[in-house]
Structure formats: C-alpha cells, structure tokens
C-alpha positions in Angstrom: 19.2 -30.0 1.8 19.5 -30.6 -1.9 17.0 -32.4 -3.7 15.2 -29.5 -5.1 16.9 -28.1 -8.3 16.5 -24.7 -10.3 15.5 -26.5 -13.3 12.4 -28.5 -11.5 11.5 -25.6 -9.7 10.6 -23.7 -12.8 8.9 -26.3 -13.9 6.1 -26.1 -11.4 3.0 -25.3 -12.1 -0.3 -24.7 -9.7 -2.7 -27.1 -9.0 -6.0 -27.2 -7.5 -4.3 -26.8 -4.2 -1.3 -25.8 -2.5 1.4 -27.9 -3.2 4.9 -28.5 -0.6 8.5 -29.5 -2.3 10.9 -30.3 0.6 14.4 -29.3 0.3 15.6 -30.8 3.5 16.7 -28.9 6.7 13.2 -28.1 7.1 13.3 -25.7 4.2 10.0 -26.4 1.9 8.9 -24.5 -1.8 5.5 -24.0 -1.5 3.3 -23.9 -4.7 0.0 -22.1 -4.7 -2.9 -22.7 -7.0 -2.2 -19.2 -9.3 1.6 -20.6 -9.7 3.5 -18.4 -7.0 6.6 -20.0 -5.6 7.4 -19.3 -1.9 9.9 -20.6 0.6 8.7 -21.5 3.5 10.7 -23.1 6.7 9.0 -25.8 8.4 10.1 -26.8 12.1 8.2 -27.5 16.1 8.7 -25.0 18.9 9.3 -25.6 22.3 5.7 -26.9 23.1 5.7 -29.4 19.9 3.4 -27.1 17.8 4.3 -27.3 14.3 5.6 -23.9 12.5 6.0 -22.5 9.0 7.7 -19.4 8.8 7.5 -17.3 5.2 11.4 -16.8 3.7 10.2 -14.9 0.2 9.5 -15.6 -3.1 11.4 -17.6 -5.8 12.9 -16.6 -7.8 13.7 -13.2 -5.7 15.1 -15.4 -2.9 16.8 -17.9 -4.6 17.4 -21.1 -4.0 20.9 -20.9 -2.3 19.8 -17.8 -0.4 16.4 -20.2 1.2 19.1 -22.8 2.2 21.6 -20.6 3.6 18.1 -18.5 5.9 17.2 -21.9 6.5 20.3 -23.7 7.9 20.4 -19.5 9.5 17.5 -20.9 11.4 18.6 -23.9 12.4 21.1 -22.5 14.2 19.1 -20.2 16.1 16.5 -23.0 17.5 19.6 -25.3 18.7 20.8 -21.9 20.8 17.1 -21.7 22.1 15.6 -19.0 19.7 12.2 -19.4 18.1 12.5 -18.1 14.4 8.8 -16.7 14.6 8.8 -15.6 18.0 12.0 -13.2 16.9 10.6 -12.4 13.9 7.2 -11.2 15.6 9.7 -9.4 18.1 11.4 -7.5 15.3 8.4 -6.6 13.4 7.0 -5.1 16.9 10.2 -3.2 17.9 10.2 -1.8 14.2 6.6 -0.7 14.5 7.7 0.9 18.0 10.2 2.8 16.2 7.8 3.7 13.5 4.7 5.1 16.1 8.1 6.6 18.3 9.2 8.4 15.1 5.6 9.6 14.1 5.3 10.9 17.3 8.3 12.8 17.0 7.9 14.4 13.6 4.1 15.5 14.8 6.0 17.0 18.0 8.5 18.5 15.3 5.7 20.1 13.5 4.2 21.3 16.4 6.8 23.6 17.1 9.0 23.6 13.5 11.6 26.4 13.3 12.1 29.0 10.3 15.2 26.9 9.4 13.6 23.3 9.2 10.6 24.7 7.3 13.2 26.6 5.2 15.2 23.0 4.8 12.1 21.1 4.0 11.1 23.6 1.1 14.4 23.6 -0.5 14.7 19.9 -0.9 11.0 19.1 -1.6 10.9 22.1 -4.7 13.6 24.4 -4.8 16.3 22.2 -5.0 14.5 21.0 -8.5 14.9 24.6 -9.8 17.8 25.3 -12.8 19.9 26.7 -10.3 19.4 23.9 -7.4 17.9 26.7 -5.0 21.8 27.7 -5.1 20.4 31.6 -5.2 17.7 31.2 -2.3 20.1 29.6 0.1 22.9 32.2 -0.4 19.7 34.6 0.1 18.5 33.2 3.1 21.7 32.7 4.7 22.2 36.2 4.7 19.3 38.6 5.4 16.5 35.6 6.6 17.4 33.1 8.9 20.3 34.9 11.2 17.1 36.8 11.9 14.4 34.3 12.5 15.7 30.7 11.4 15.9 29.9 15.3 11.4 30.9 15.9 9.0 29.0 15.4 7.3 29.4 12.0 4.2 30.0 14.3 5.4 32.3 15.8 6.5 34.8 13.0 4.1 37.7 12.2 4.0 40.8 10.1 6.5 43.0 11.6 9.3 40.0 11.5 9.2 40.5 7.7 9.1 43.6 7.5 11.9 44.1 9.6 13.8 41.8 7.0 12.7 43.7 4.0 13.6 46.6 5.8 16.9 45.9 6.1 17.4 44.6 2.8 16.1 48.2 1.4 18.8 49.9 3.8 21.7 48.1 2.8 20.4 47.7 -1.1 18.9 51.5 -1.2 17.3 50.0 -4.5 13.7 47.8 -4.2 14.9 45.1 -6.3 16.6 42.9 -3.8 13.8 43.4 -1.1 11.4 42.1 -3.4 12.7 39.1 -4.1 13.8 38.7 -0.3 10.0 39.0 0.1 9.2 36.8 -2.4 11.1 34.0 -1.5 9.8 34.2 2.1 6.3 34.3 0.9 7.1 31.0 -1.5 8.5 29.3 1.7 5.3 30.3 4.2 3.3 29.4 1.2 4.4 25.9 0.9 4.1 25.7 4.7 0.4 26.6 4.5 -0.2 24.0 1.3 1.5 21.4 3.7 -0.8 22.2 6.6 2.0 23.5 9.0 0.5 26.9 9.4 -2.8 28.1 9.2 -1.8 31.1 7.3 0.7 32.8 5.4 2.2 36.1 7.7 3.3 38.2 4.5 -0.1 38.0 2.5 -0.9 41.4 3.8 2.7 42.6 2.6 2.0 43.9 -1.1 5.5 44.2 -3.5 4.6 47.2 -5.3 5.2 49.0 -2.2 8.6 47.8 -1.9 9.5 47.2 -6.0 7.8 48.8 -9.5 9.9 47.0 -11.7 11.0 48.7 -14.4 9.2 47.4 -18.3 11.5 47.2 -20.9 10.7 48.0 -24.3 14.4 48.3 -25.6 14.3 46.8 -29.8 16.8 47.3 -31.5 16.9 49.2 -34.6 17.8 48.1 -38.2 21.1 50.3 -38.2 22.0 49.0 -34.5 21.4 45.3 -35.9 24.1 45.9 -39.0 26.2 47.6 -36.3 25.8 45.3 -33.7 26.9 42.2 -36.6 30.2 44.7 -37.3 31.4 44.8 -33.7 30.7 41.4 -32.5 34.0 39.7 -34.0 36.2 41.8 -32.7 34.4 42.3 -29.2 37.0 39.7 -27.6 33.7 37.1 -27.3 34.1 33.6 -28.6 32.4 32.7 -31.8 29.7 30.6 -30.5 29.1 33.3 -28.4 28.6 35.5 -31.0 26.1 33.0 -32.8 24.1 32.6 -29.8 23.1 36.6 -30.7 22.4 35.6 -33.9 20.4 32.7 -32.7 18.3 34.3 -30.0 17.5 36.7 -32.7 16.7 34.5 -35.7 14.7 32.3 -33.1 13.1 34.7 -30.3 14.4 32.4 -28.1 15.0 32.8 -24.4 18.8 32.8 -23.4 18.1 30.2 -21.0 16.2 28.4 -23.6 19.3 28.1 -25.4 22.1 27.8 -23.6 20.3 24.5 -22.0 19.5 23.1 -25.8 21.8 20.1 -26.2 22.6 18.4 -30.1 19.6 15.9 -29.4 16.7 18.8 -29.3 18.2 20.2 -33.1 17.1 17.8 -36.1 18.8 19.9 -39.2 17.4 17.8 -41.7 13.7 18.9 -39.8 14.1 21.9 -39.6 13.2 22.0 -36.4 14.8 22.9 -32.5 12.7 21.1 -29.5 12.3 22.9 -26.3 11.6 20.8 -23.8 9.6 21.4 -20.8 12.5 21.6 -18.4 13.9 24.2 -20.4 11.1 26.9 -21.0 9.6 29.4 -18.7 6.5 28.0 -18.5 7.2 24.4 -18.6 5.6 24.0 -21.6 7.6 22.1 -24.9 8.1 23.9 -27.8 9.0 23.6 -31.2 11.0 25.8 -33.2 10.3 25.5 -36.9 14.2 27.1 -37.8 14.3 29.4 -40.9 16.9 28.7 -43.8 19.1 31.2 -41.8 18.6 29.8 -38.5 19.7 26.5 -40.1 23.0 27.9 -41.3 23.4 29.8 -37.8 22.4 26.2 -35.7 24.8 24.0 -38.0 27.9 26.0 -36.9 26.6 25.6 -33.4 26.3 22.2 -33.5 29.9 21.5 -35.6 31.4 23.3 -33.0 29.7 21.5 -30.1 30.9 18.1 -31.8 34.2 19.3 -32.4 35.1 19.3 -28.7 32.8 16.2 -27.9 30.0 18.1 -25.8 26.2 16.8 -25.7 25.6 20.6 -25.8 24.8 23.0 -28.1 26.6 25.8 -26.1 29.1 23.9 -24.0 30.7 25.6 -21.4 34.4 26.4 -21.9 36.4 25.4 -18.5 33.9 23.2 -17.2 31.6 19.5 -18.2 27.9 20.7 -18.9 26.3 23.8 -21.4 27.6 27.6 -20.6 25.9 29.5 -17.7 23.0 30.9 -19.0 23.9 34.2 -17.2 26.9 34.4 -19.5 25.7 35.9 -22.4 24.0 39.2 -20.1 27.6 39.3 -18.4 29.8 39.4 -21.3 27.3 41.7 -23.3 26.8 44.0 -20.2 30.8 44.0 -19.4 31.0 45.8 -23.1 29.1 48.3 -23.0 30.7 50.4 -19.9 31.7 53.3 -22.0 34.1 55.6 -19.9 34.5 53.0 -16.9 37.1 51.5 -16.0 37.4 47.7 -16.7 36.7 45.3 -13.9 39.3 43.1 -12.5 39.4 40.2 -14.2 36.8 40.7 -16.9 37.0 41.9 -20.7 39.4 45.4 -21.1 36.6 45.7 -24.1 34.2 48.0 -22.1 32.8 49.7 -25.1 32.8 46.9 -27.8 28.8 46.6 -28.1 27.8 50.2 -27.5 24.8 50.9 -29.7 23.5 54.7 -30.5 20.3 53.4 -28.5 21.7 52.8 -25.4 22.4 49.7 -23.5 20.5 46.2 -24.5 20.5 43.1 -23.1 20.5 39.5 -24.8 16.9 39.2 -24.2 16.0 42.3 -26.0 16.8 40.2 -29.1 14.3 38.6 -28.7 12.2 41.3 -28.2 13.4 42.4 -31.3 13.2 39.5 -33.1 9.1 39.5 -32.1 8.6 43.3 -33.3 10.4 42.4 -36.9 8.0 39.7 -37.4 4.9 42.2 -36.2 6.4 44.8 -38.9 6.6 42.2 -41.5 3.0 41.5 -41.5 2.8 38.6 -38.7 -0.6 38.3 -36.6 0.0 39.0 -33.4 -1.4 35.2 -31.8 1.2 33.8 -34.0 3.8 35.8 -32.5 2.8 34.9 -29.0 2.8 31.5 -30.1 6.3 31.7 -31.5 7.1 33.1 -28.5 5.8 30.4 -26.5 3.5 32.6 -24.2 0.8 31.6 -21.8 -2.8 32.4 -23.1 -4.0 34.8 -20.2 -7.1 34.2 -21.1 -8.6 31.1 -19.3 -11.5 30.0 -22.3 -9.2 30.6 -25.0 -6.7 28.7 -23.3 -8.9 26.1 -22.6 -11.4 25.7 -25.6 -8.4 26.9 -28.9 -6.7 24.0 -28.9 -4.7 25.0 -32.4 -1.4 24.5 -33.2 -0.6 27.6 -35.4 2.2 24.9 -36.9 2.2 26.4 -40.3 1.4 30.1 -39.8 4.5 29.3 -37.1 6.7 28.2 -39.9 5.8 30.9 -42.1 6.4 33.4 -39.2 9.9 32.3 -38.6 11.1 31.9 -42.4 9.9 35.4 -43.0 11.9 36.7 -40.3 15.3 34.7 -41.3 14.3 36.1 -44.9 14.2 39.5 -43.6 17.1 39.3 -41.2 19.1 37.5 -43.8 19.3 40.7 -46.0 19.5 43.0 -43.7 22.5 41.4 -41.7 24.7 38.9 -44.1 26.8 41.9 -46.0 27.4 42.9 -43.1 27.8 39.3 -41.5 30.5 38.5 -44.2 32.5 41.5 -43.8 32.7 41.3 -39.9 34.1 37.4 -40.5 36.5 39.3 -42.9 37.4 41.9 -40.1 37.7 39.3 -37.5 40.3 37.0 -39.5 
C-alpha cells in the first residue's frame, strides 16, 4: 500500500468508463463515469474466483481508513475467512433480526397494554407539549393505569372509563378533574385509533358535559379597579417584573403563557413590534404585536432587567436557568387575594394585597380587559379578534380573507396604550413613589 495520494485522488475525474487506481494490498479506488470515488478490495477466494468487495466512498472513508479495512481483510483470508462470504453472513443475520423484530412488534400490537400505548403516546406527542406531558403522567400514574395499565387496550370498554371518572368525581367531589381525566384518556385511545391499533375509540360515547359545564368567565376589570389595582401592586410583596408583566398582558392582550415564554430576540424596540412565535401561542399560529408607545416603555424595563442578570428571557425565572413558570403569575395573584384566610405555608403573608371591589380576577382577565377597552374605544370587533390572535371559526372566511388587518392592528393597540396611559400613569408614578 501507498502509491495513491490524497492530492491525486482529488484530482480524478470520470471517463468514458470505469477506471481502477491500485493502492496495493489489494485495495483499489474505483472511478466511475459521473466522477464518484469508491474503494473497492480486490482478492481470489478459495476456488480462484476473483472478488471485489465495496469499502465506501471517498472522501467519507478515507484513505487511511480503506488501508487499514483493507489490510482488516487481509488478515481475515490468511485465518480462512472470505470477506464477502462474512459480509453476506452479517447482512443475513441482520435481516433475521430485522423480520424477528417485526414479528415481534406486530405480536406487541396484537395484544399492546394500556401502559405501552400510554408510553408510545407520550413520547410520540405529548412529550412535545410546554410542559413535556409532565401533567398527564402525574395524571395517569394516579387514577389511570393502577387501574387498567396492565389490559389490553382491546380489551377496555365503556364501563372501564367510567369507572375511572367515577372515582375521580368521588375523591374530587368537583367535575373539573374528571374531565380532564376523560380527556386525556380519550386523546390517548384517539391516537391509538389514528395509528391503527384499535378499531375504535371506547369513550366516544362518553359525553363531558355530563361530567363538567365549565364555568365562562366574563370577569373585566373596571376603570377604578385598574387605578387601584396600579396602587397596590408595589407594595404587594411581588417583584417588579412581576408587576410589569400585569401591565404588559394588559397593554398587549397577551396570553400569560404568551409572555412568560417571549425571550429578548422576539422584542425589536426600535420596531415596535413583539413576535410570537408559533411554539408559543395557543393555536400555533405566529403573531405579531404591533406595541403601543406605552407598551414600549413597559417592554424596555423588561428587557433592561432581563439583560441585567444575563438571561435570553424576557421574564427569567428567579432561582432557576430558563423564563418564569408561566403558572406563576395566577399563583402569586391568586395567593393575594385570600381575604380572611390564613396564609399558606410557605407562600406570601400578603393574602389581601390585590383584592379588588369586583371580586377575585385572574391574570388572564387582563386580557380580557384589555380586549373590552379597545371595543369601548371604538375598535371593530374582527380587529380585536385579530389582536387577539383568534381562530376564524368560520371555515370560508378563514379560508378565502386572507387580510392582515396590519394597520387597523396598529391603530387598535396605540389607542389602547393611549387610553390606558391616562388612565393609569398618575397613578403608576405615585405607586413607584409608595413603593421606594
């Protein structure tokens, strides 16, 4: 071995017919017509019949790796071992393997249990979800597959479910939890009926709104509760980003999800503008906000803060890498506004710090409220929705209305900053003031 080089190798080129570089050691470049380089190793079996056997491509296999299979192969025939005839044995015993494992997994399927369908699901979509699926396994775990994990999904009817719900209900005494006990099973049998496991889905006869009527909310907060609700938040024990995330879901109608996953990337200041991607909105749709003067001055503290301790983030969380739990902002609002409760262990003594005359709201009813200002202040209701970033329910308009509402947008969200602005910064400047 030896006389081929790198450098001559690359400078190959195809001819009208294959062309064969010898190495030595039997090891031999093979040039084809369209320019491909590809090692081949030359030698005679045991009956004199002449061989090649394919090593891979140059420059993938390189040249020292050829050498080193072939003088690999060299040693092999001098202990007796035909290179192609172990090759051809290895490709067999891995197609074996392959048809044995096939076999299997159809035999699997045959007969799959509750818990490897459950498995399957959460890694193939649930484990994409925000939360990893973290919520559906502690779910399961408990009231689902203690149960039925160890049946086969075939197996399962009706009355298995309900006995599951029914349990749920007695523990829970409220519908809430057996609802989505129900419809995290159904998701799961669902999936197992796309993937052609089952031939149909055992709780499609099992209707929610006999377990669960969900209660609408239509909490908005008032103009009075707003000014109030700017008073109280400095000295409500919450930290000041925090307390500009209220301002923010408010000046913005955003979700709270929708921000706390924002990082310093999605905000361009000098835009104007906050992009939503996909991964972070409801219905996995991007979406721009077109920020108002005020949102601007309410997004630039966010963001000097985020820098300040070196996060990607717009919201970083404060004990641990990565944005704040977007379950955060309900808990720390909720935890202060248990007027004549006691405190719970290890939360904020503040348990009346955010109660408003209208009785208890949520962080998403600012946006709620954010979307009813805007309809008082003379905004059409489509450009609402589309500030909102809504789903058309209807399928034409959906389909055939292919506006973007950018400016009307714009105008929608300036008017609202405008509006919130003077309503809110007397009072803003005072709290800071109050808070100092």
């Amino acid at each position: 071995m030896g006389k081929l080089t790198d450098k001559f190798i690359k400078a190959t080129k195809g001819e009208a017919k294959d062309r064969f570089y010898g190495d030595g050691g039997g090891l031999y470049l093979r040039v084809t017509p369209a320019g491909s380089r590809v090692w081949v190793y030359r030698y005679k079996n045991s009956t004199g019949k002449t061989r090649w056997l394919d090593l891979g491509a140059y420059p993938s296999r390189s040249l020292a790796e050829a050498r080193a299979e072939a003088a690999t192969l060299k040693l092999k025939r001098r202990e007796g071992i035909d290179p192609a005839e172990e090759r051809q044995q290895h490709e067999d015993a891995a197609r074996k393997a392959a048809e044995g494992a096939q076999a299997e997994l159809a035999a699997h399927q045959n007969r799959m249990t509750v818990t490897a369908l459950f498995e399957r699901w959460m890694t193939l979509e649930v484990s994409k979800r925000r939360d990893q699926g973290k919520e559906m396994r502690r779910m399961f775990d408990k009231d689902v597959l203690p149960k039925i994990g160890d049946m086969a999904i075939e197996d399962i009817k009706k009355a298995h479910v309900g006995a599951i719900i029914d349990d749920v209900l007695i523990r829970g005494g409220k519908g809430r939890m057996a609802a989505l006990a129900l419809a995290g099973i159904r998701q799961m049998f669902r999936f197992a009926v796309e993937r052609d496991f089952l031939d149909g889905d055992p709780t499609a006869t099992i209707r929610k709104s006999r377990i669960h009527k969900p209660h609408e909310r239509d909490r908005v907060l008032s103009s009075d509760e707003l000014r109030m609700l700017v008073r109280k938040l400095p000295t409500a024990g919450m930290c000041e980003s925090s307390q500009l995330a209220m301002h923010a879901m408010l000046v913005t109608c955003c979700r709270v999800g929708e921000l706390a996953n924002a990082r310093l990337e999605h905000v361009d200041l000098d835009k104007g503008t906050w992009r939503i991607p996909s991964e972070n909105s409801k219905n996995k749709r991007e979406h721009t906000v077109f920020l108002s003067d005020f949102a601007i001055e309410i997004f630039t503290q966010l963001k000097e803060r985020a820098e300040a301790l070196g996060s990607a983030w717009l919201m970083p969380a404060r004990n641990k890498p990565g944005p704040v739990c977007s379950k955060s902002l309900a808990k720390q609002t909720g935890d202060r506004q248990r007027l004549g409760m006691p405190a719970m262990r290890g939360r904020t003594p503040n348990v009346d710090a955010l109660v408003l005359p209208g009785g208890k709201w949520t962080p998403h009813d600012l946006r709620r409220t954010g979307a009813t200002i805007m309809g008082d202040l003379g905004v059409r209701p489509d450009v609402i929705e589309r500030c909102l970033n809504h789903t058309e329910q209807n399928r034409l308009v959906r389909i055939y209305q292919r506006s973007t509402y950018t400016e009307e947008m714009r105008a929608a969200w300036q008017a609202l900053g405008t509006h919130l602005r003077a309503l809110m910064s007397p009072d803003m400047g005072n709290a800071r003031n109050a808070g100092k």
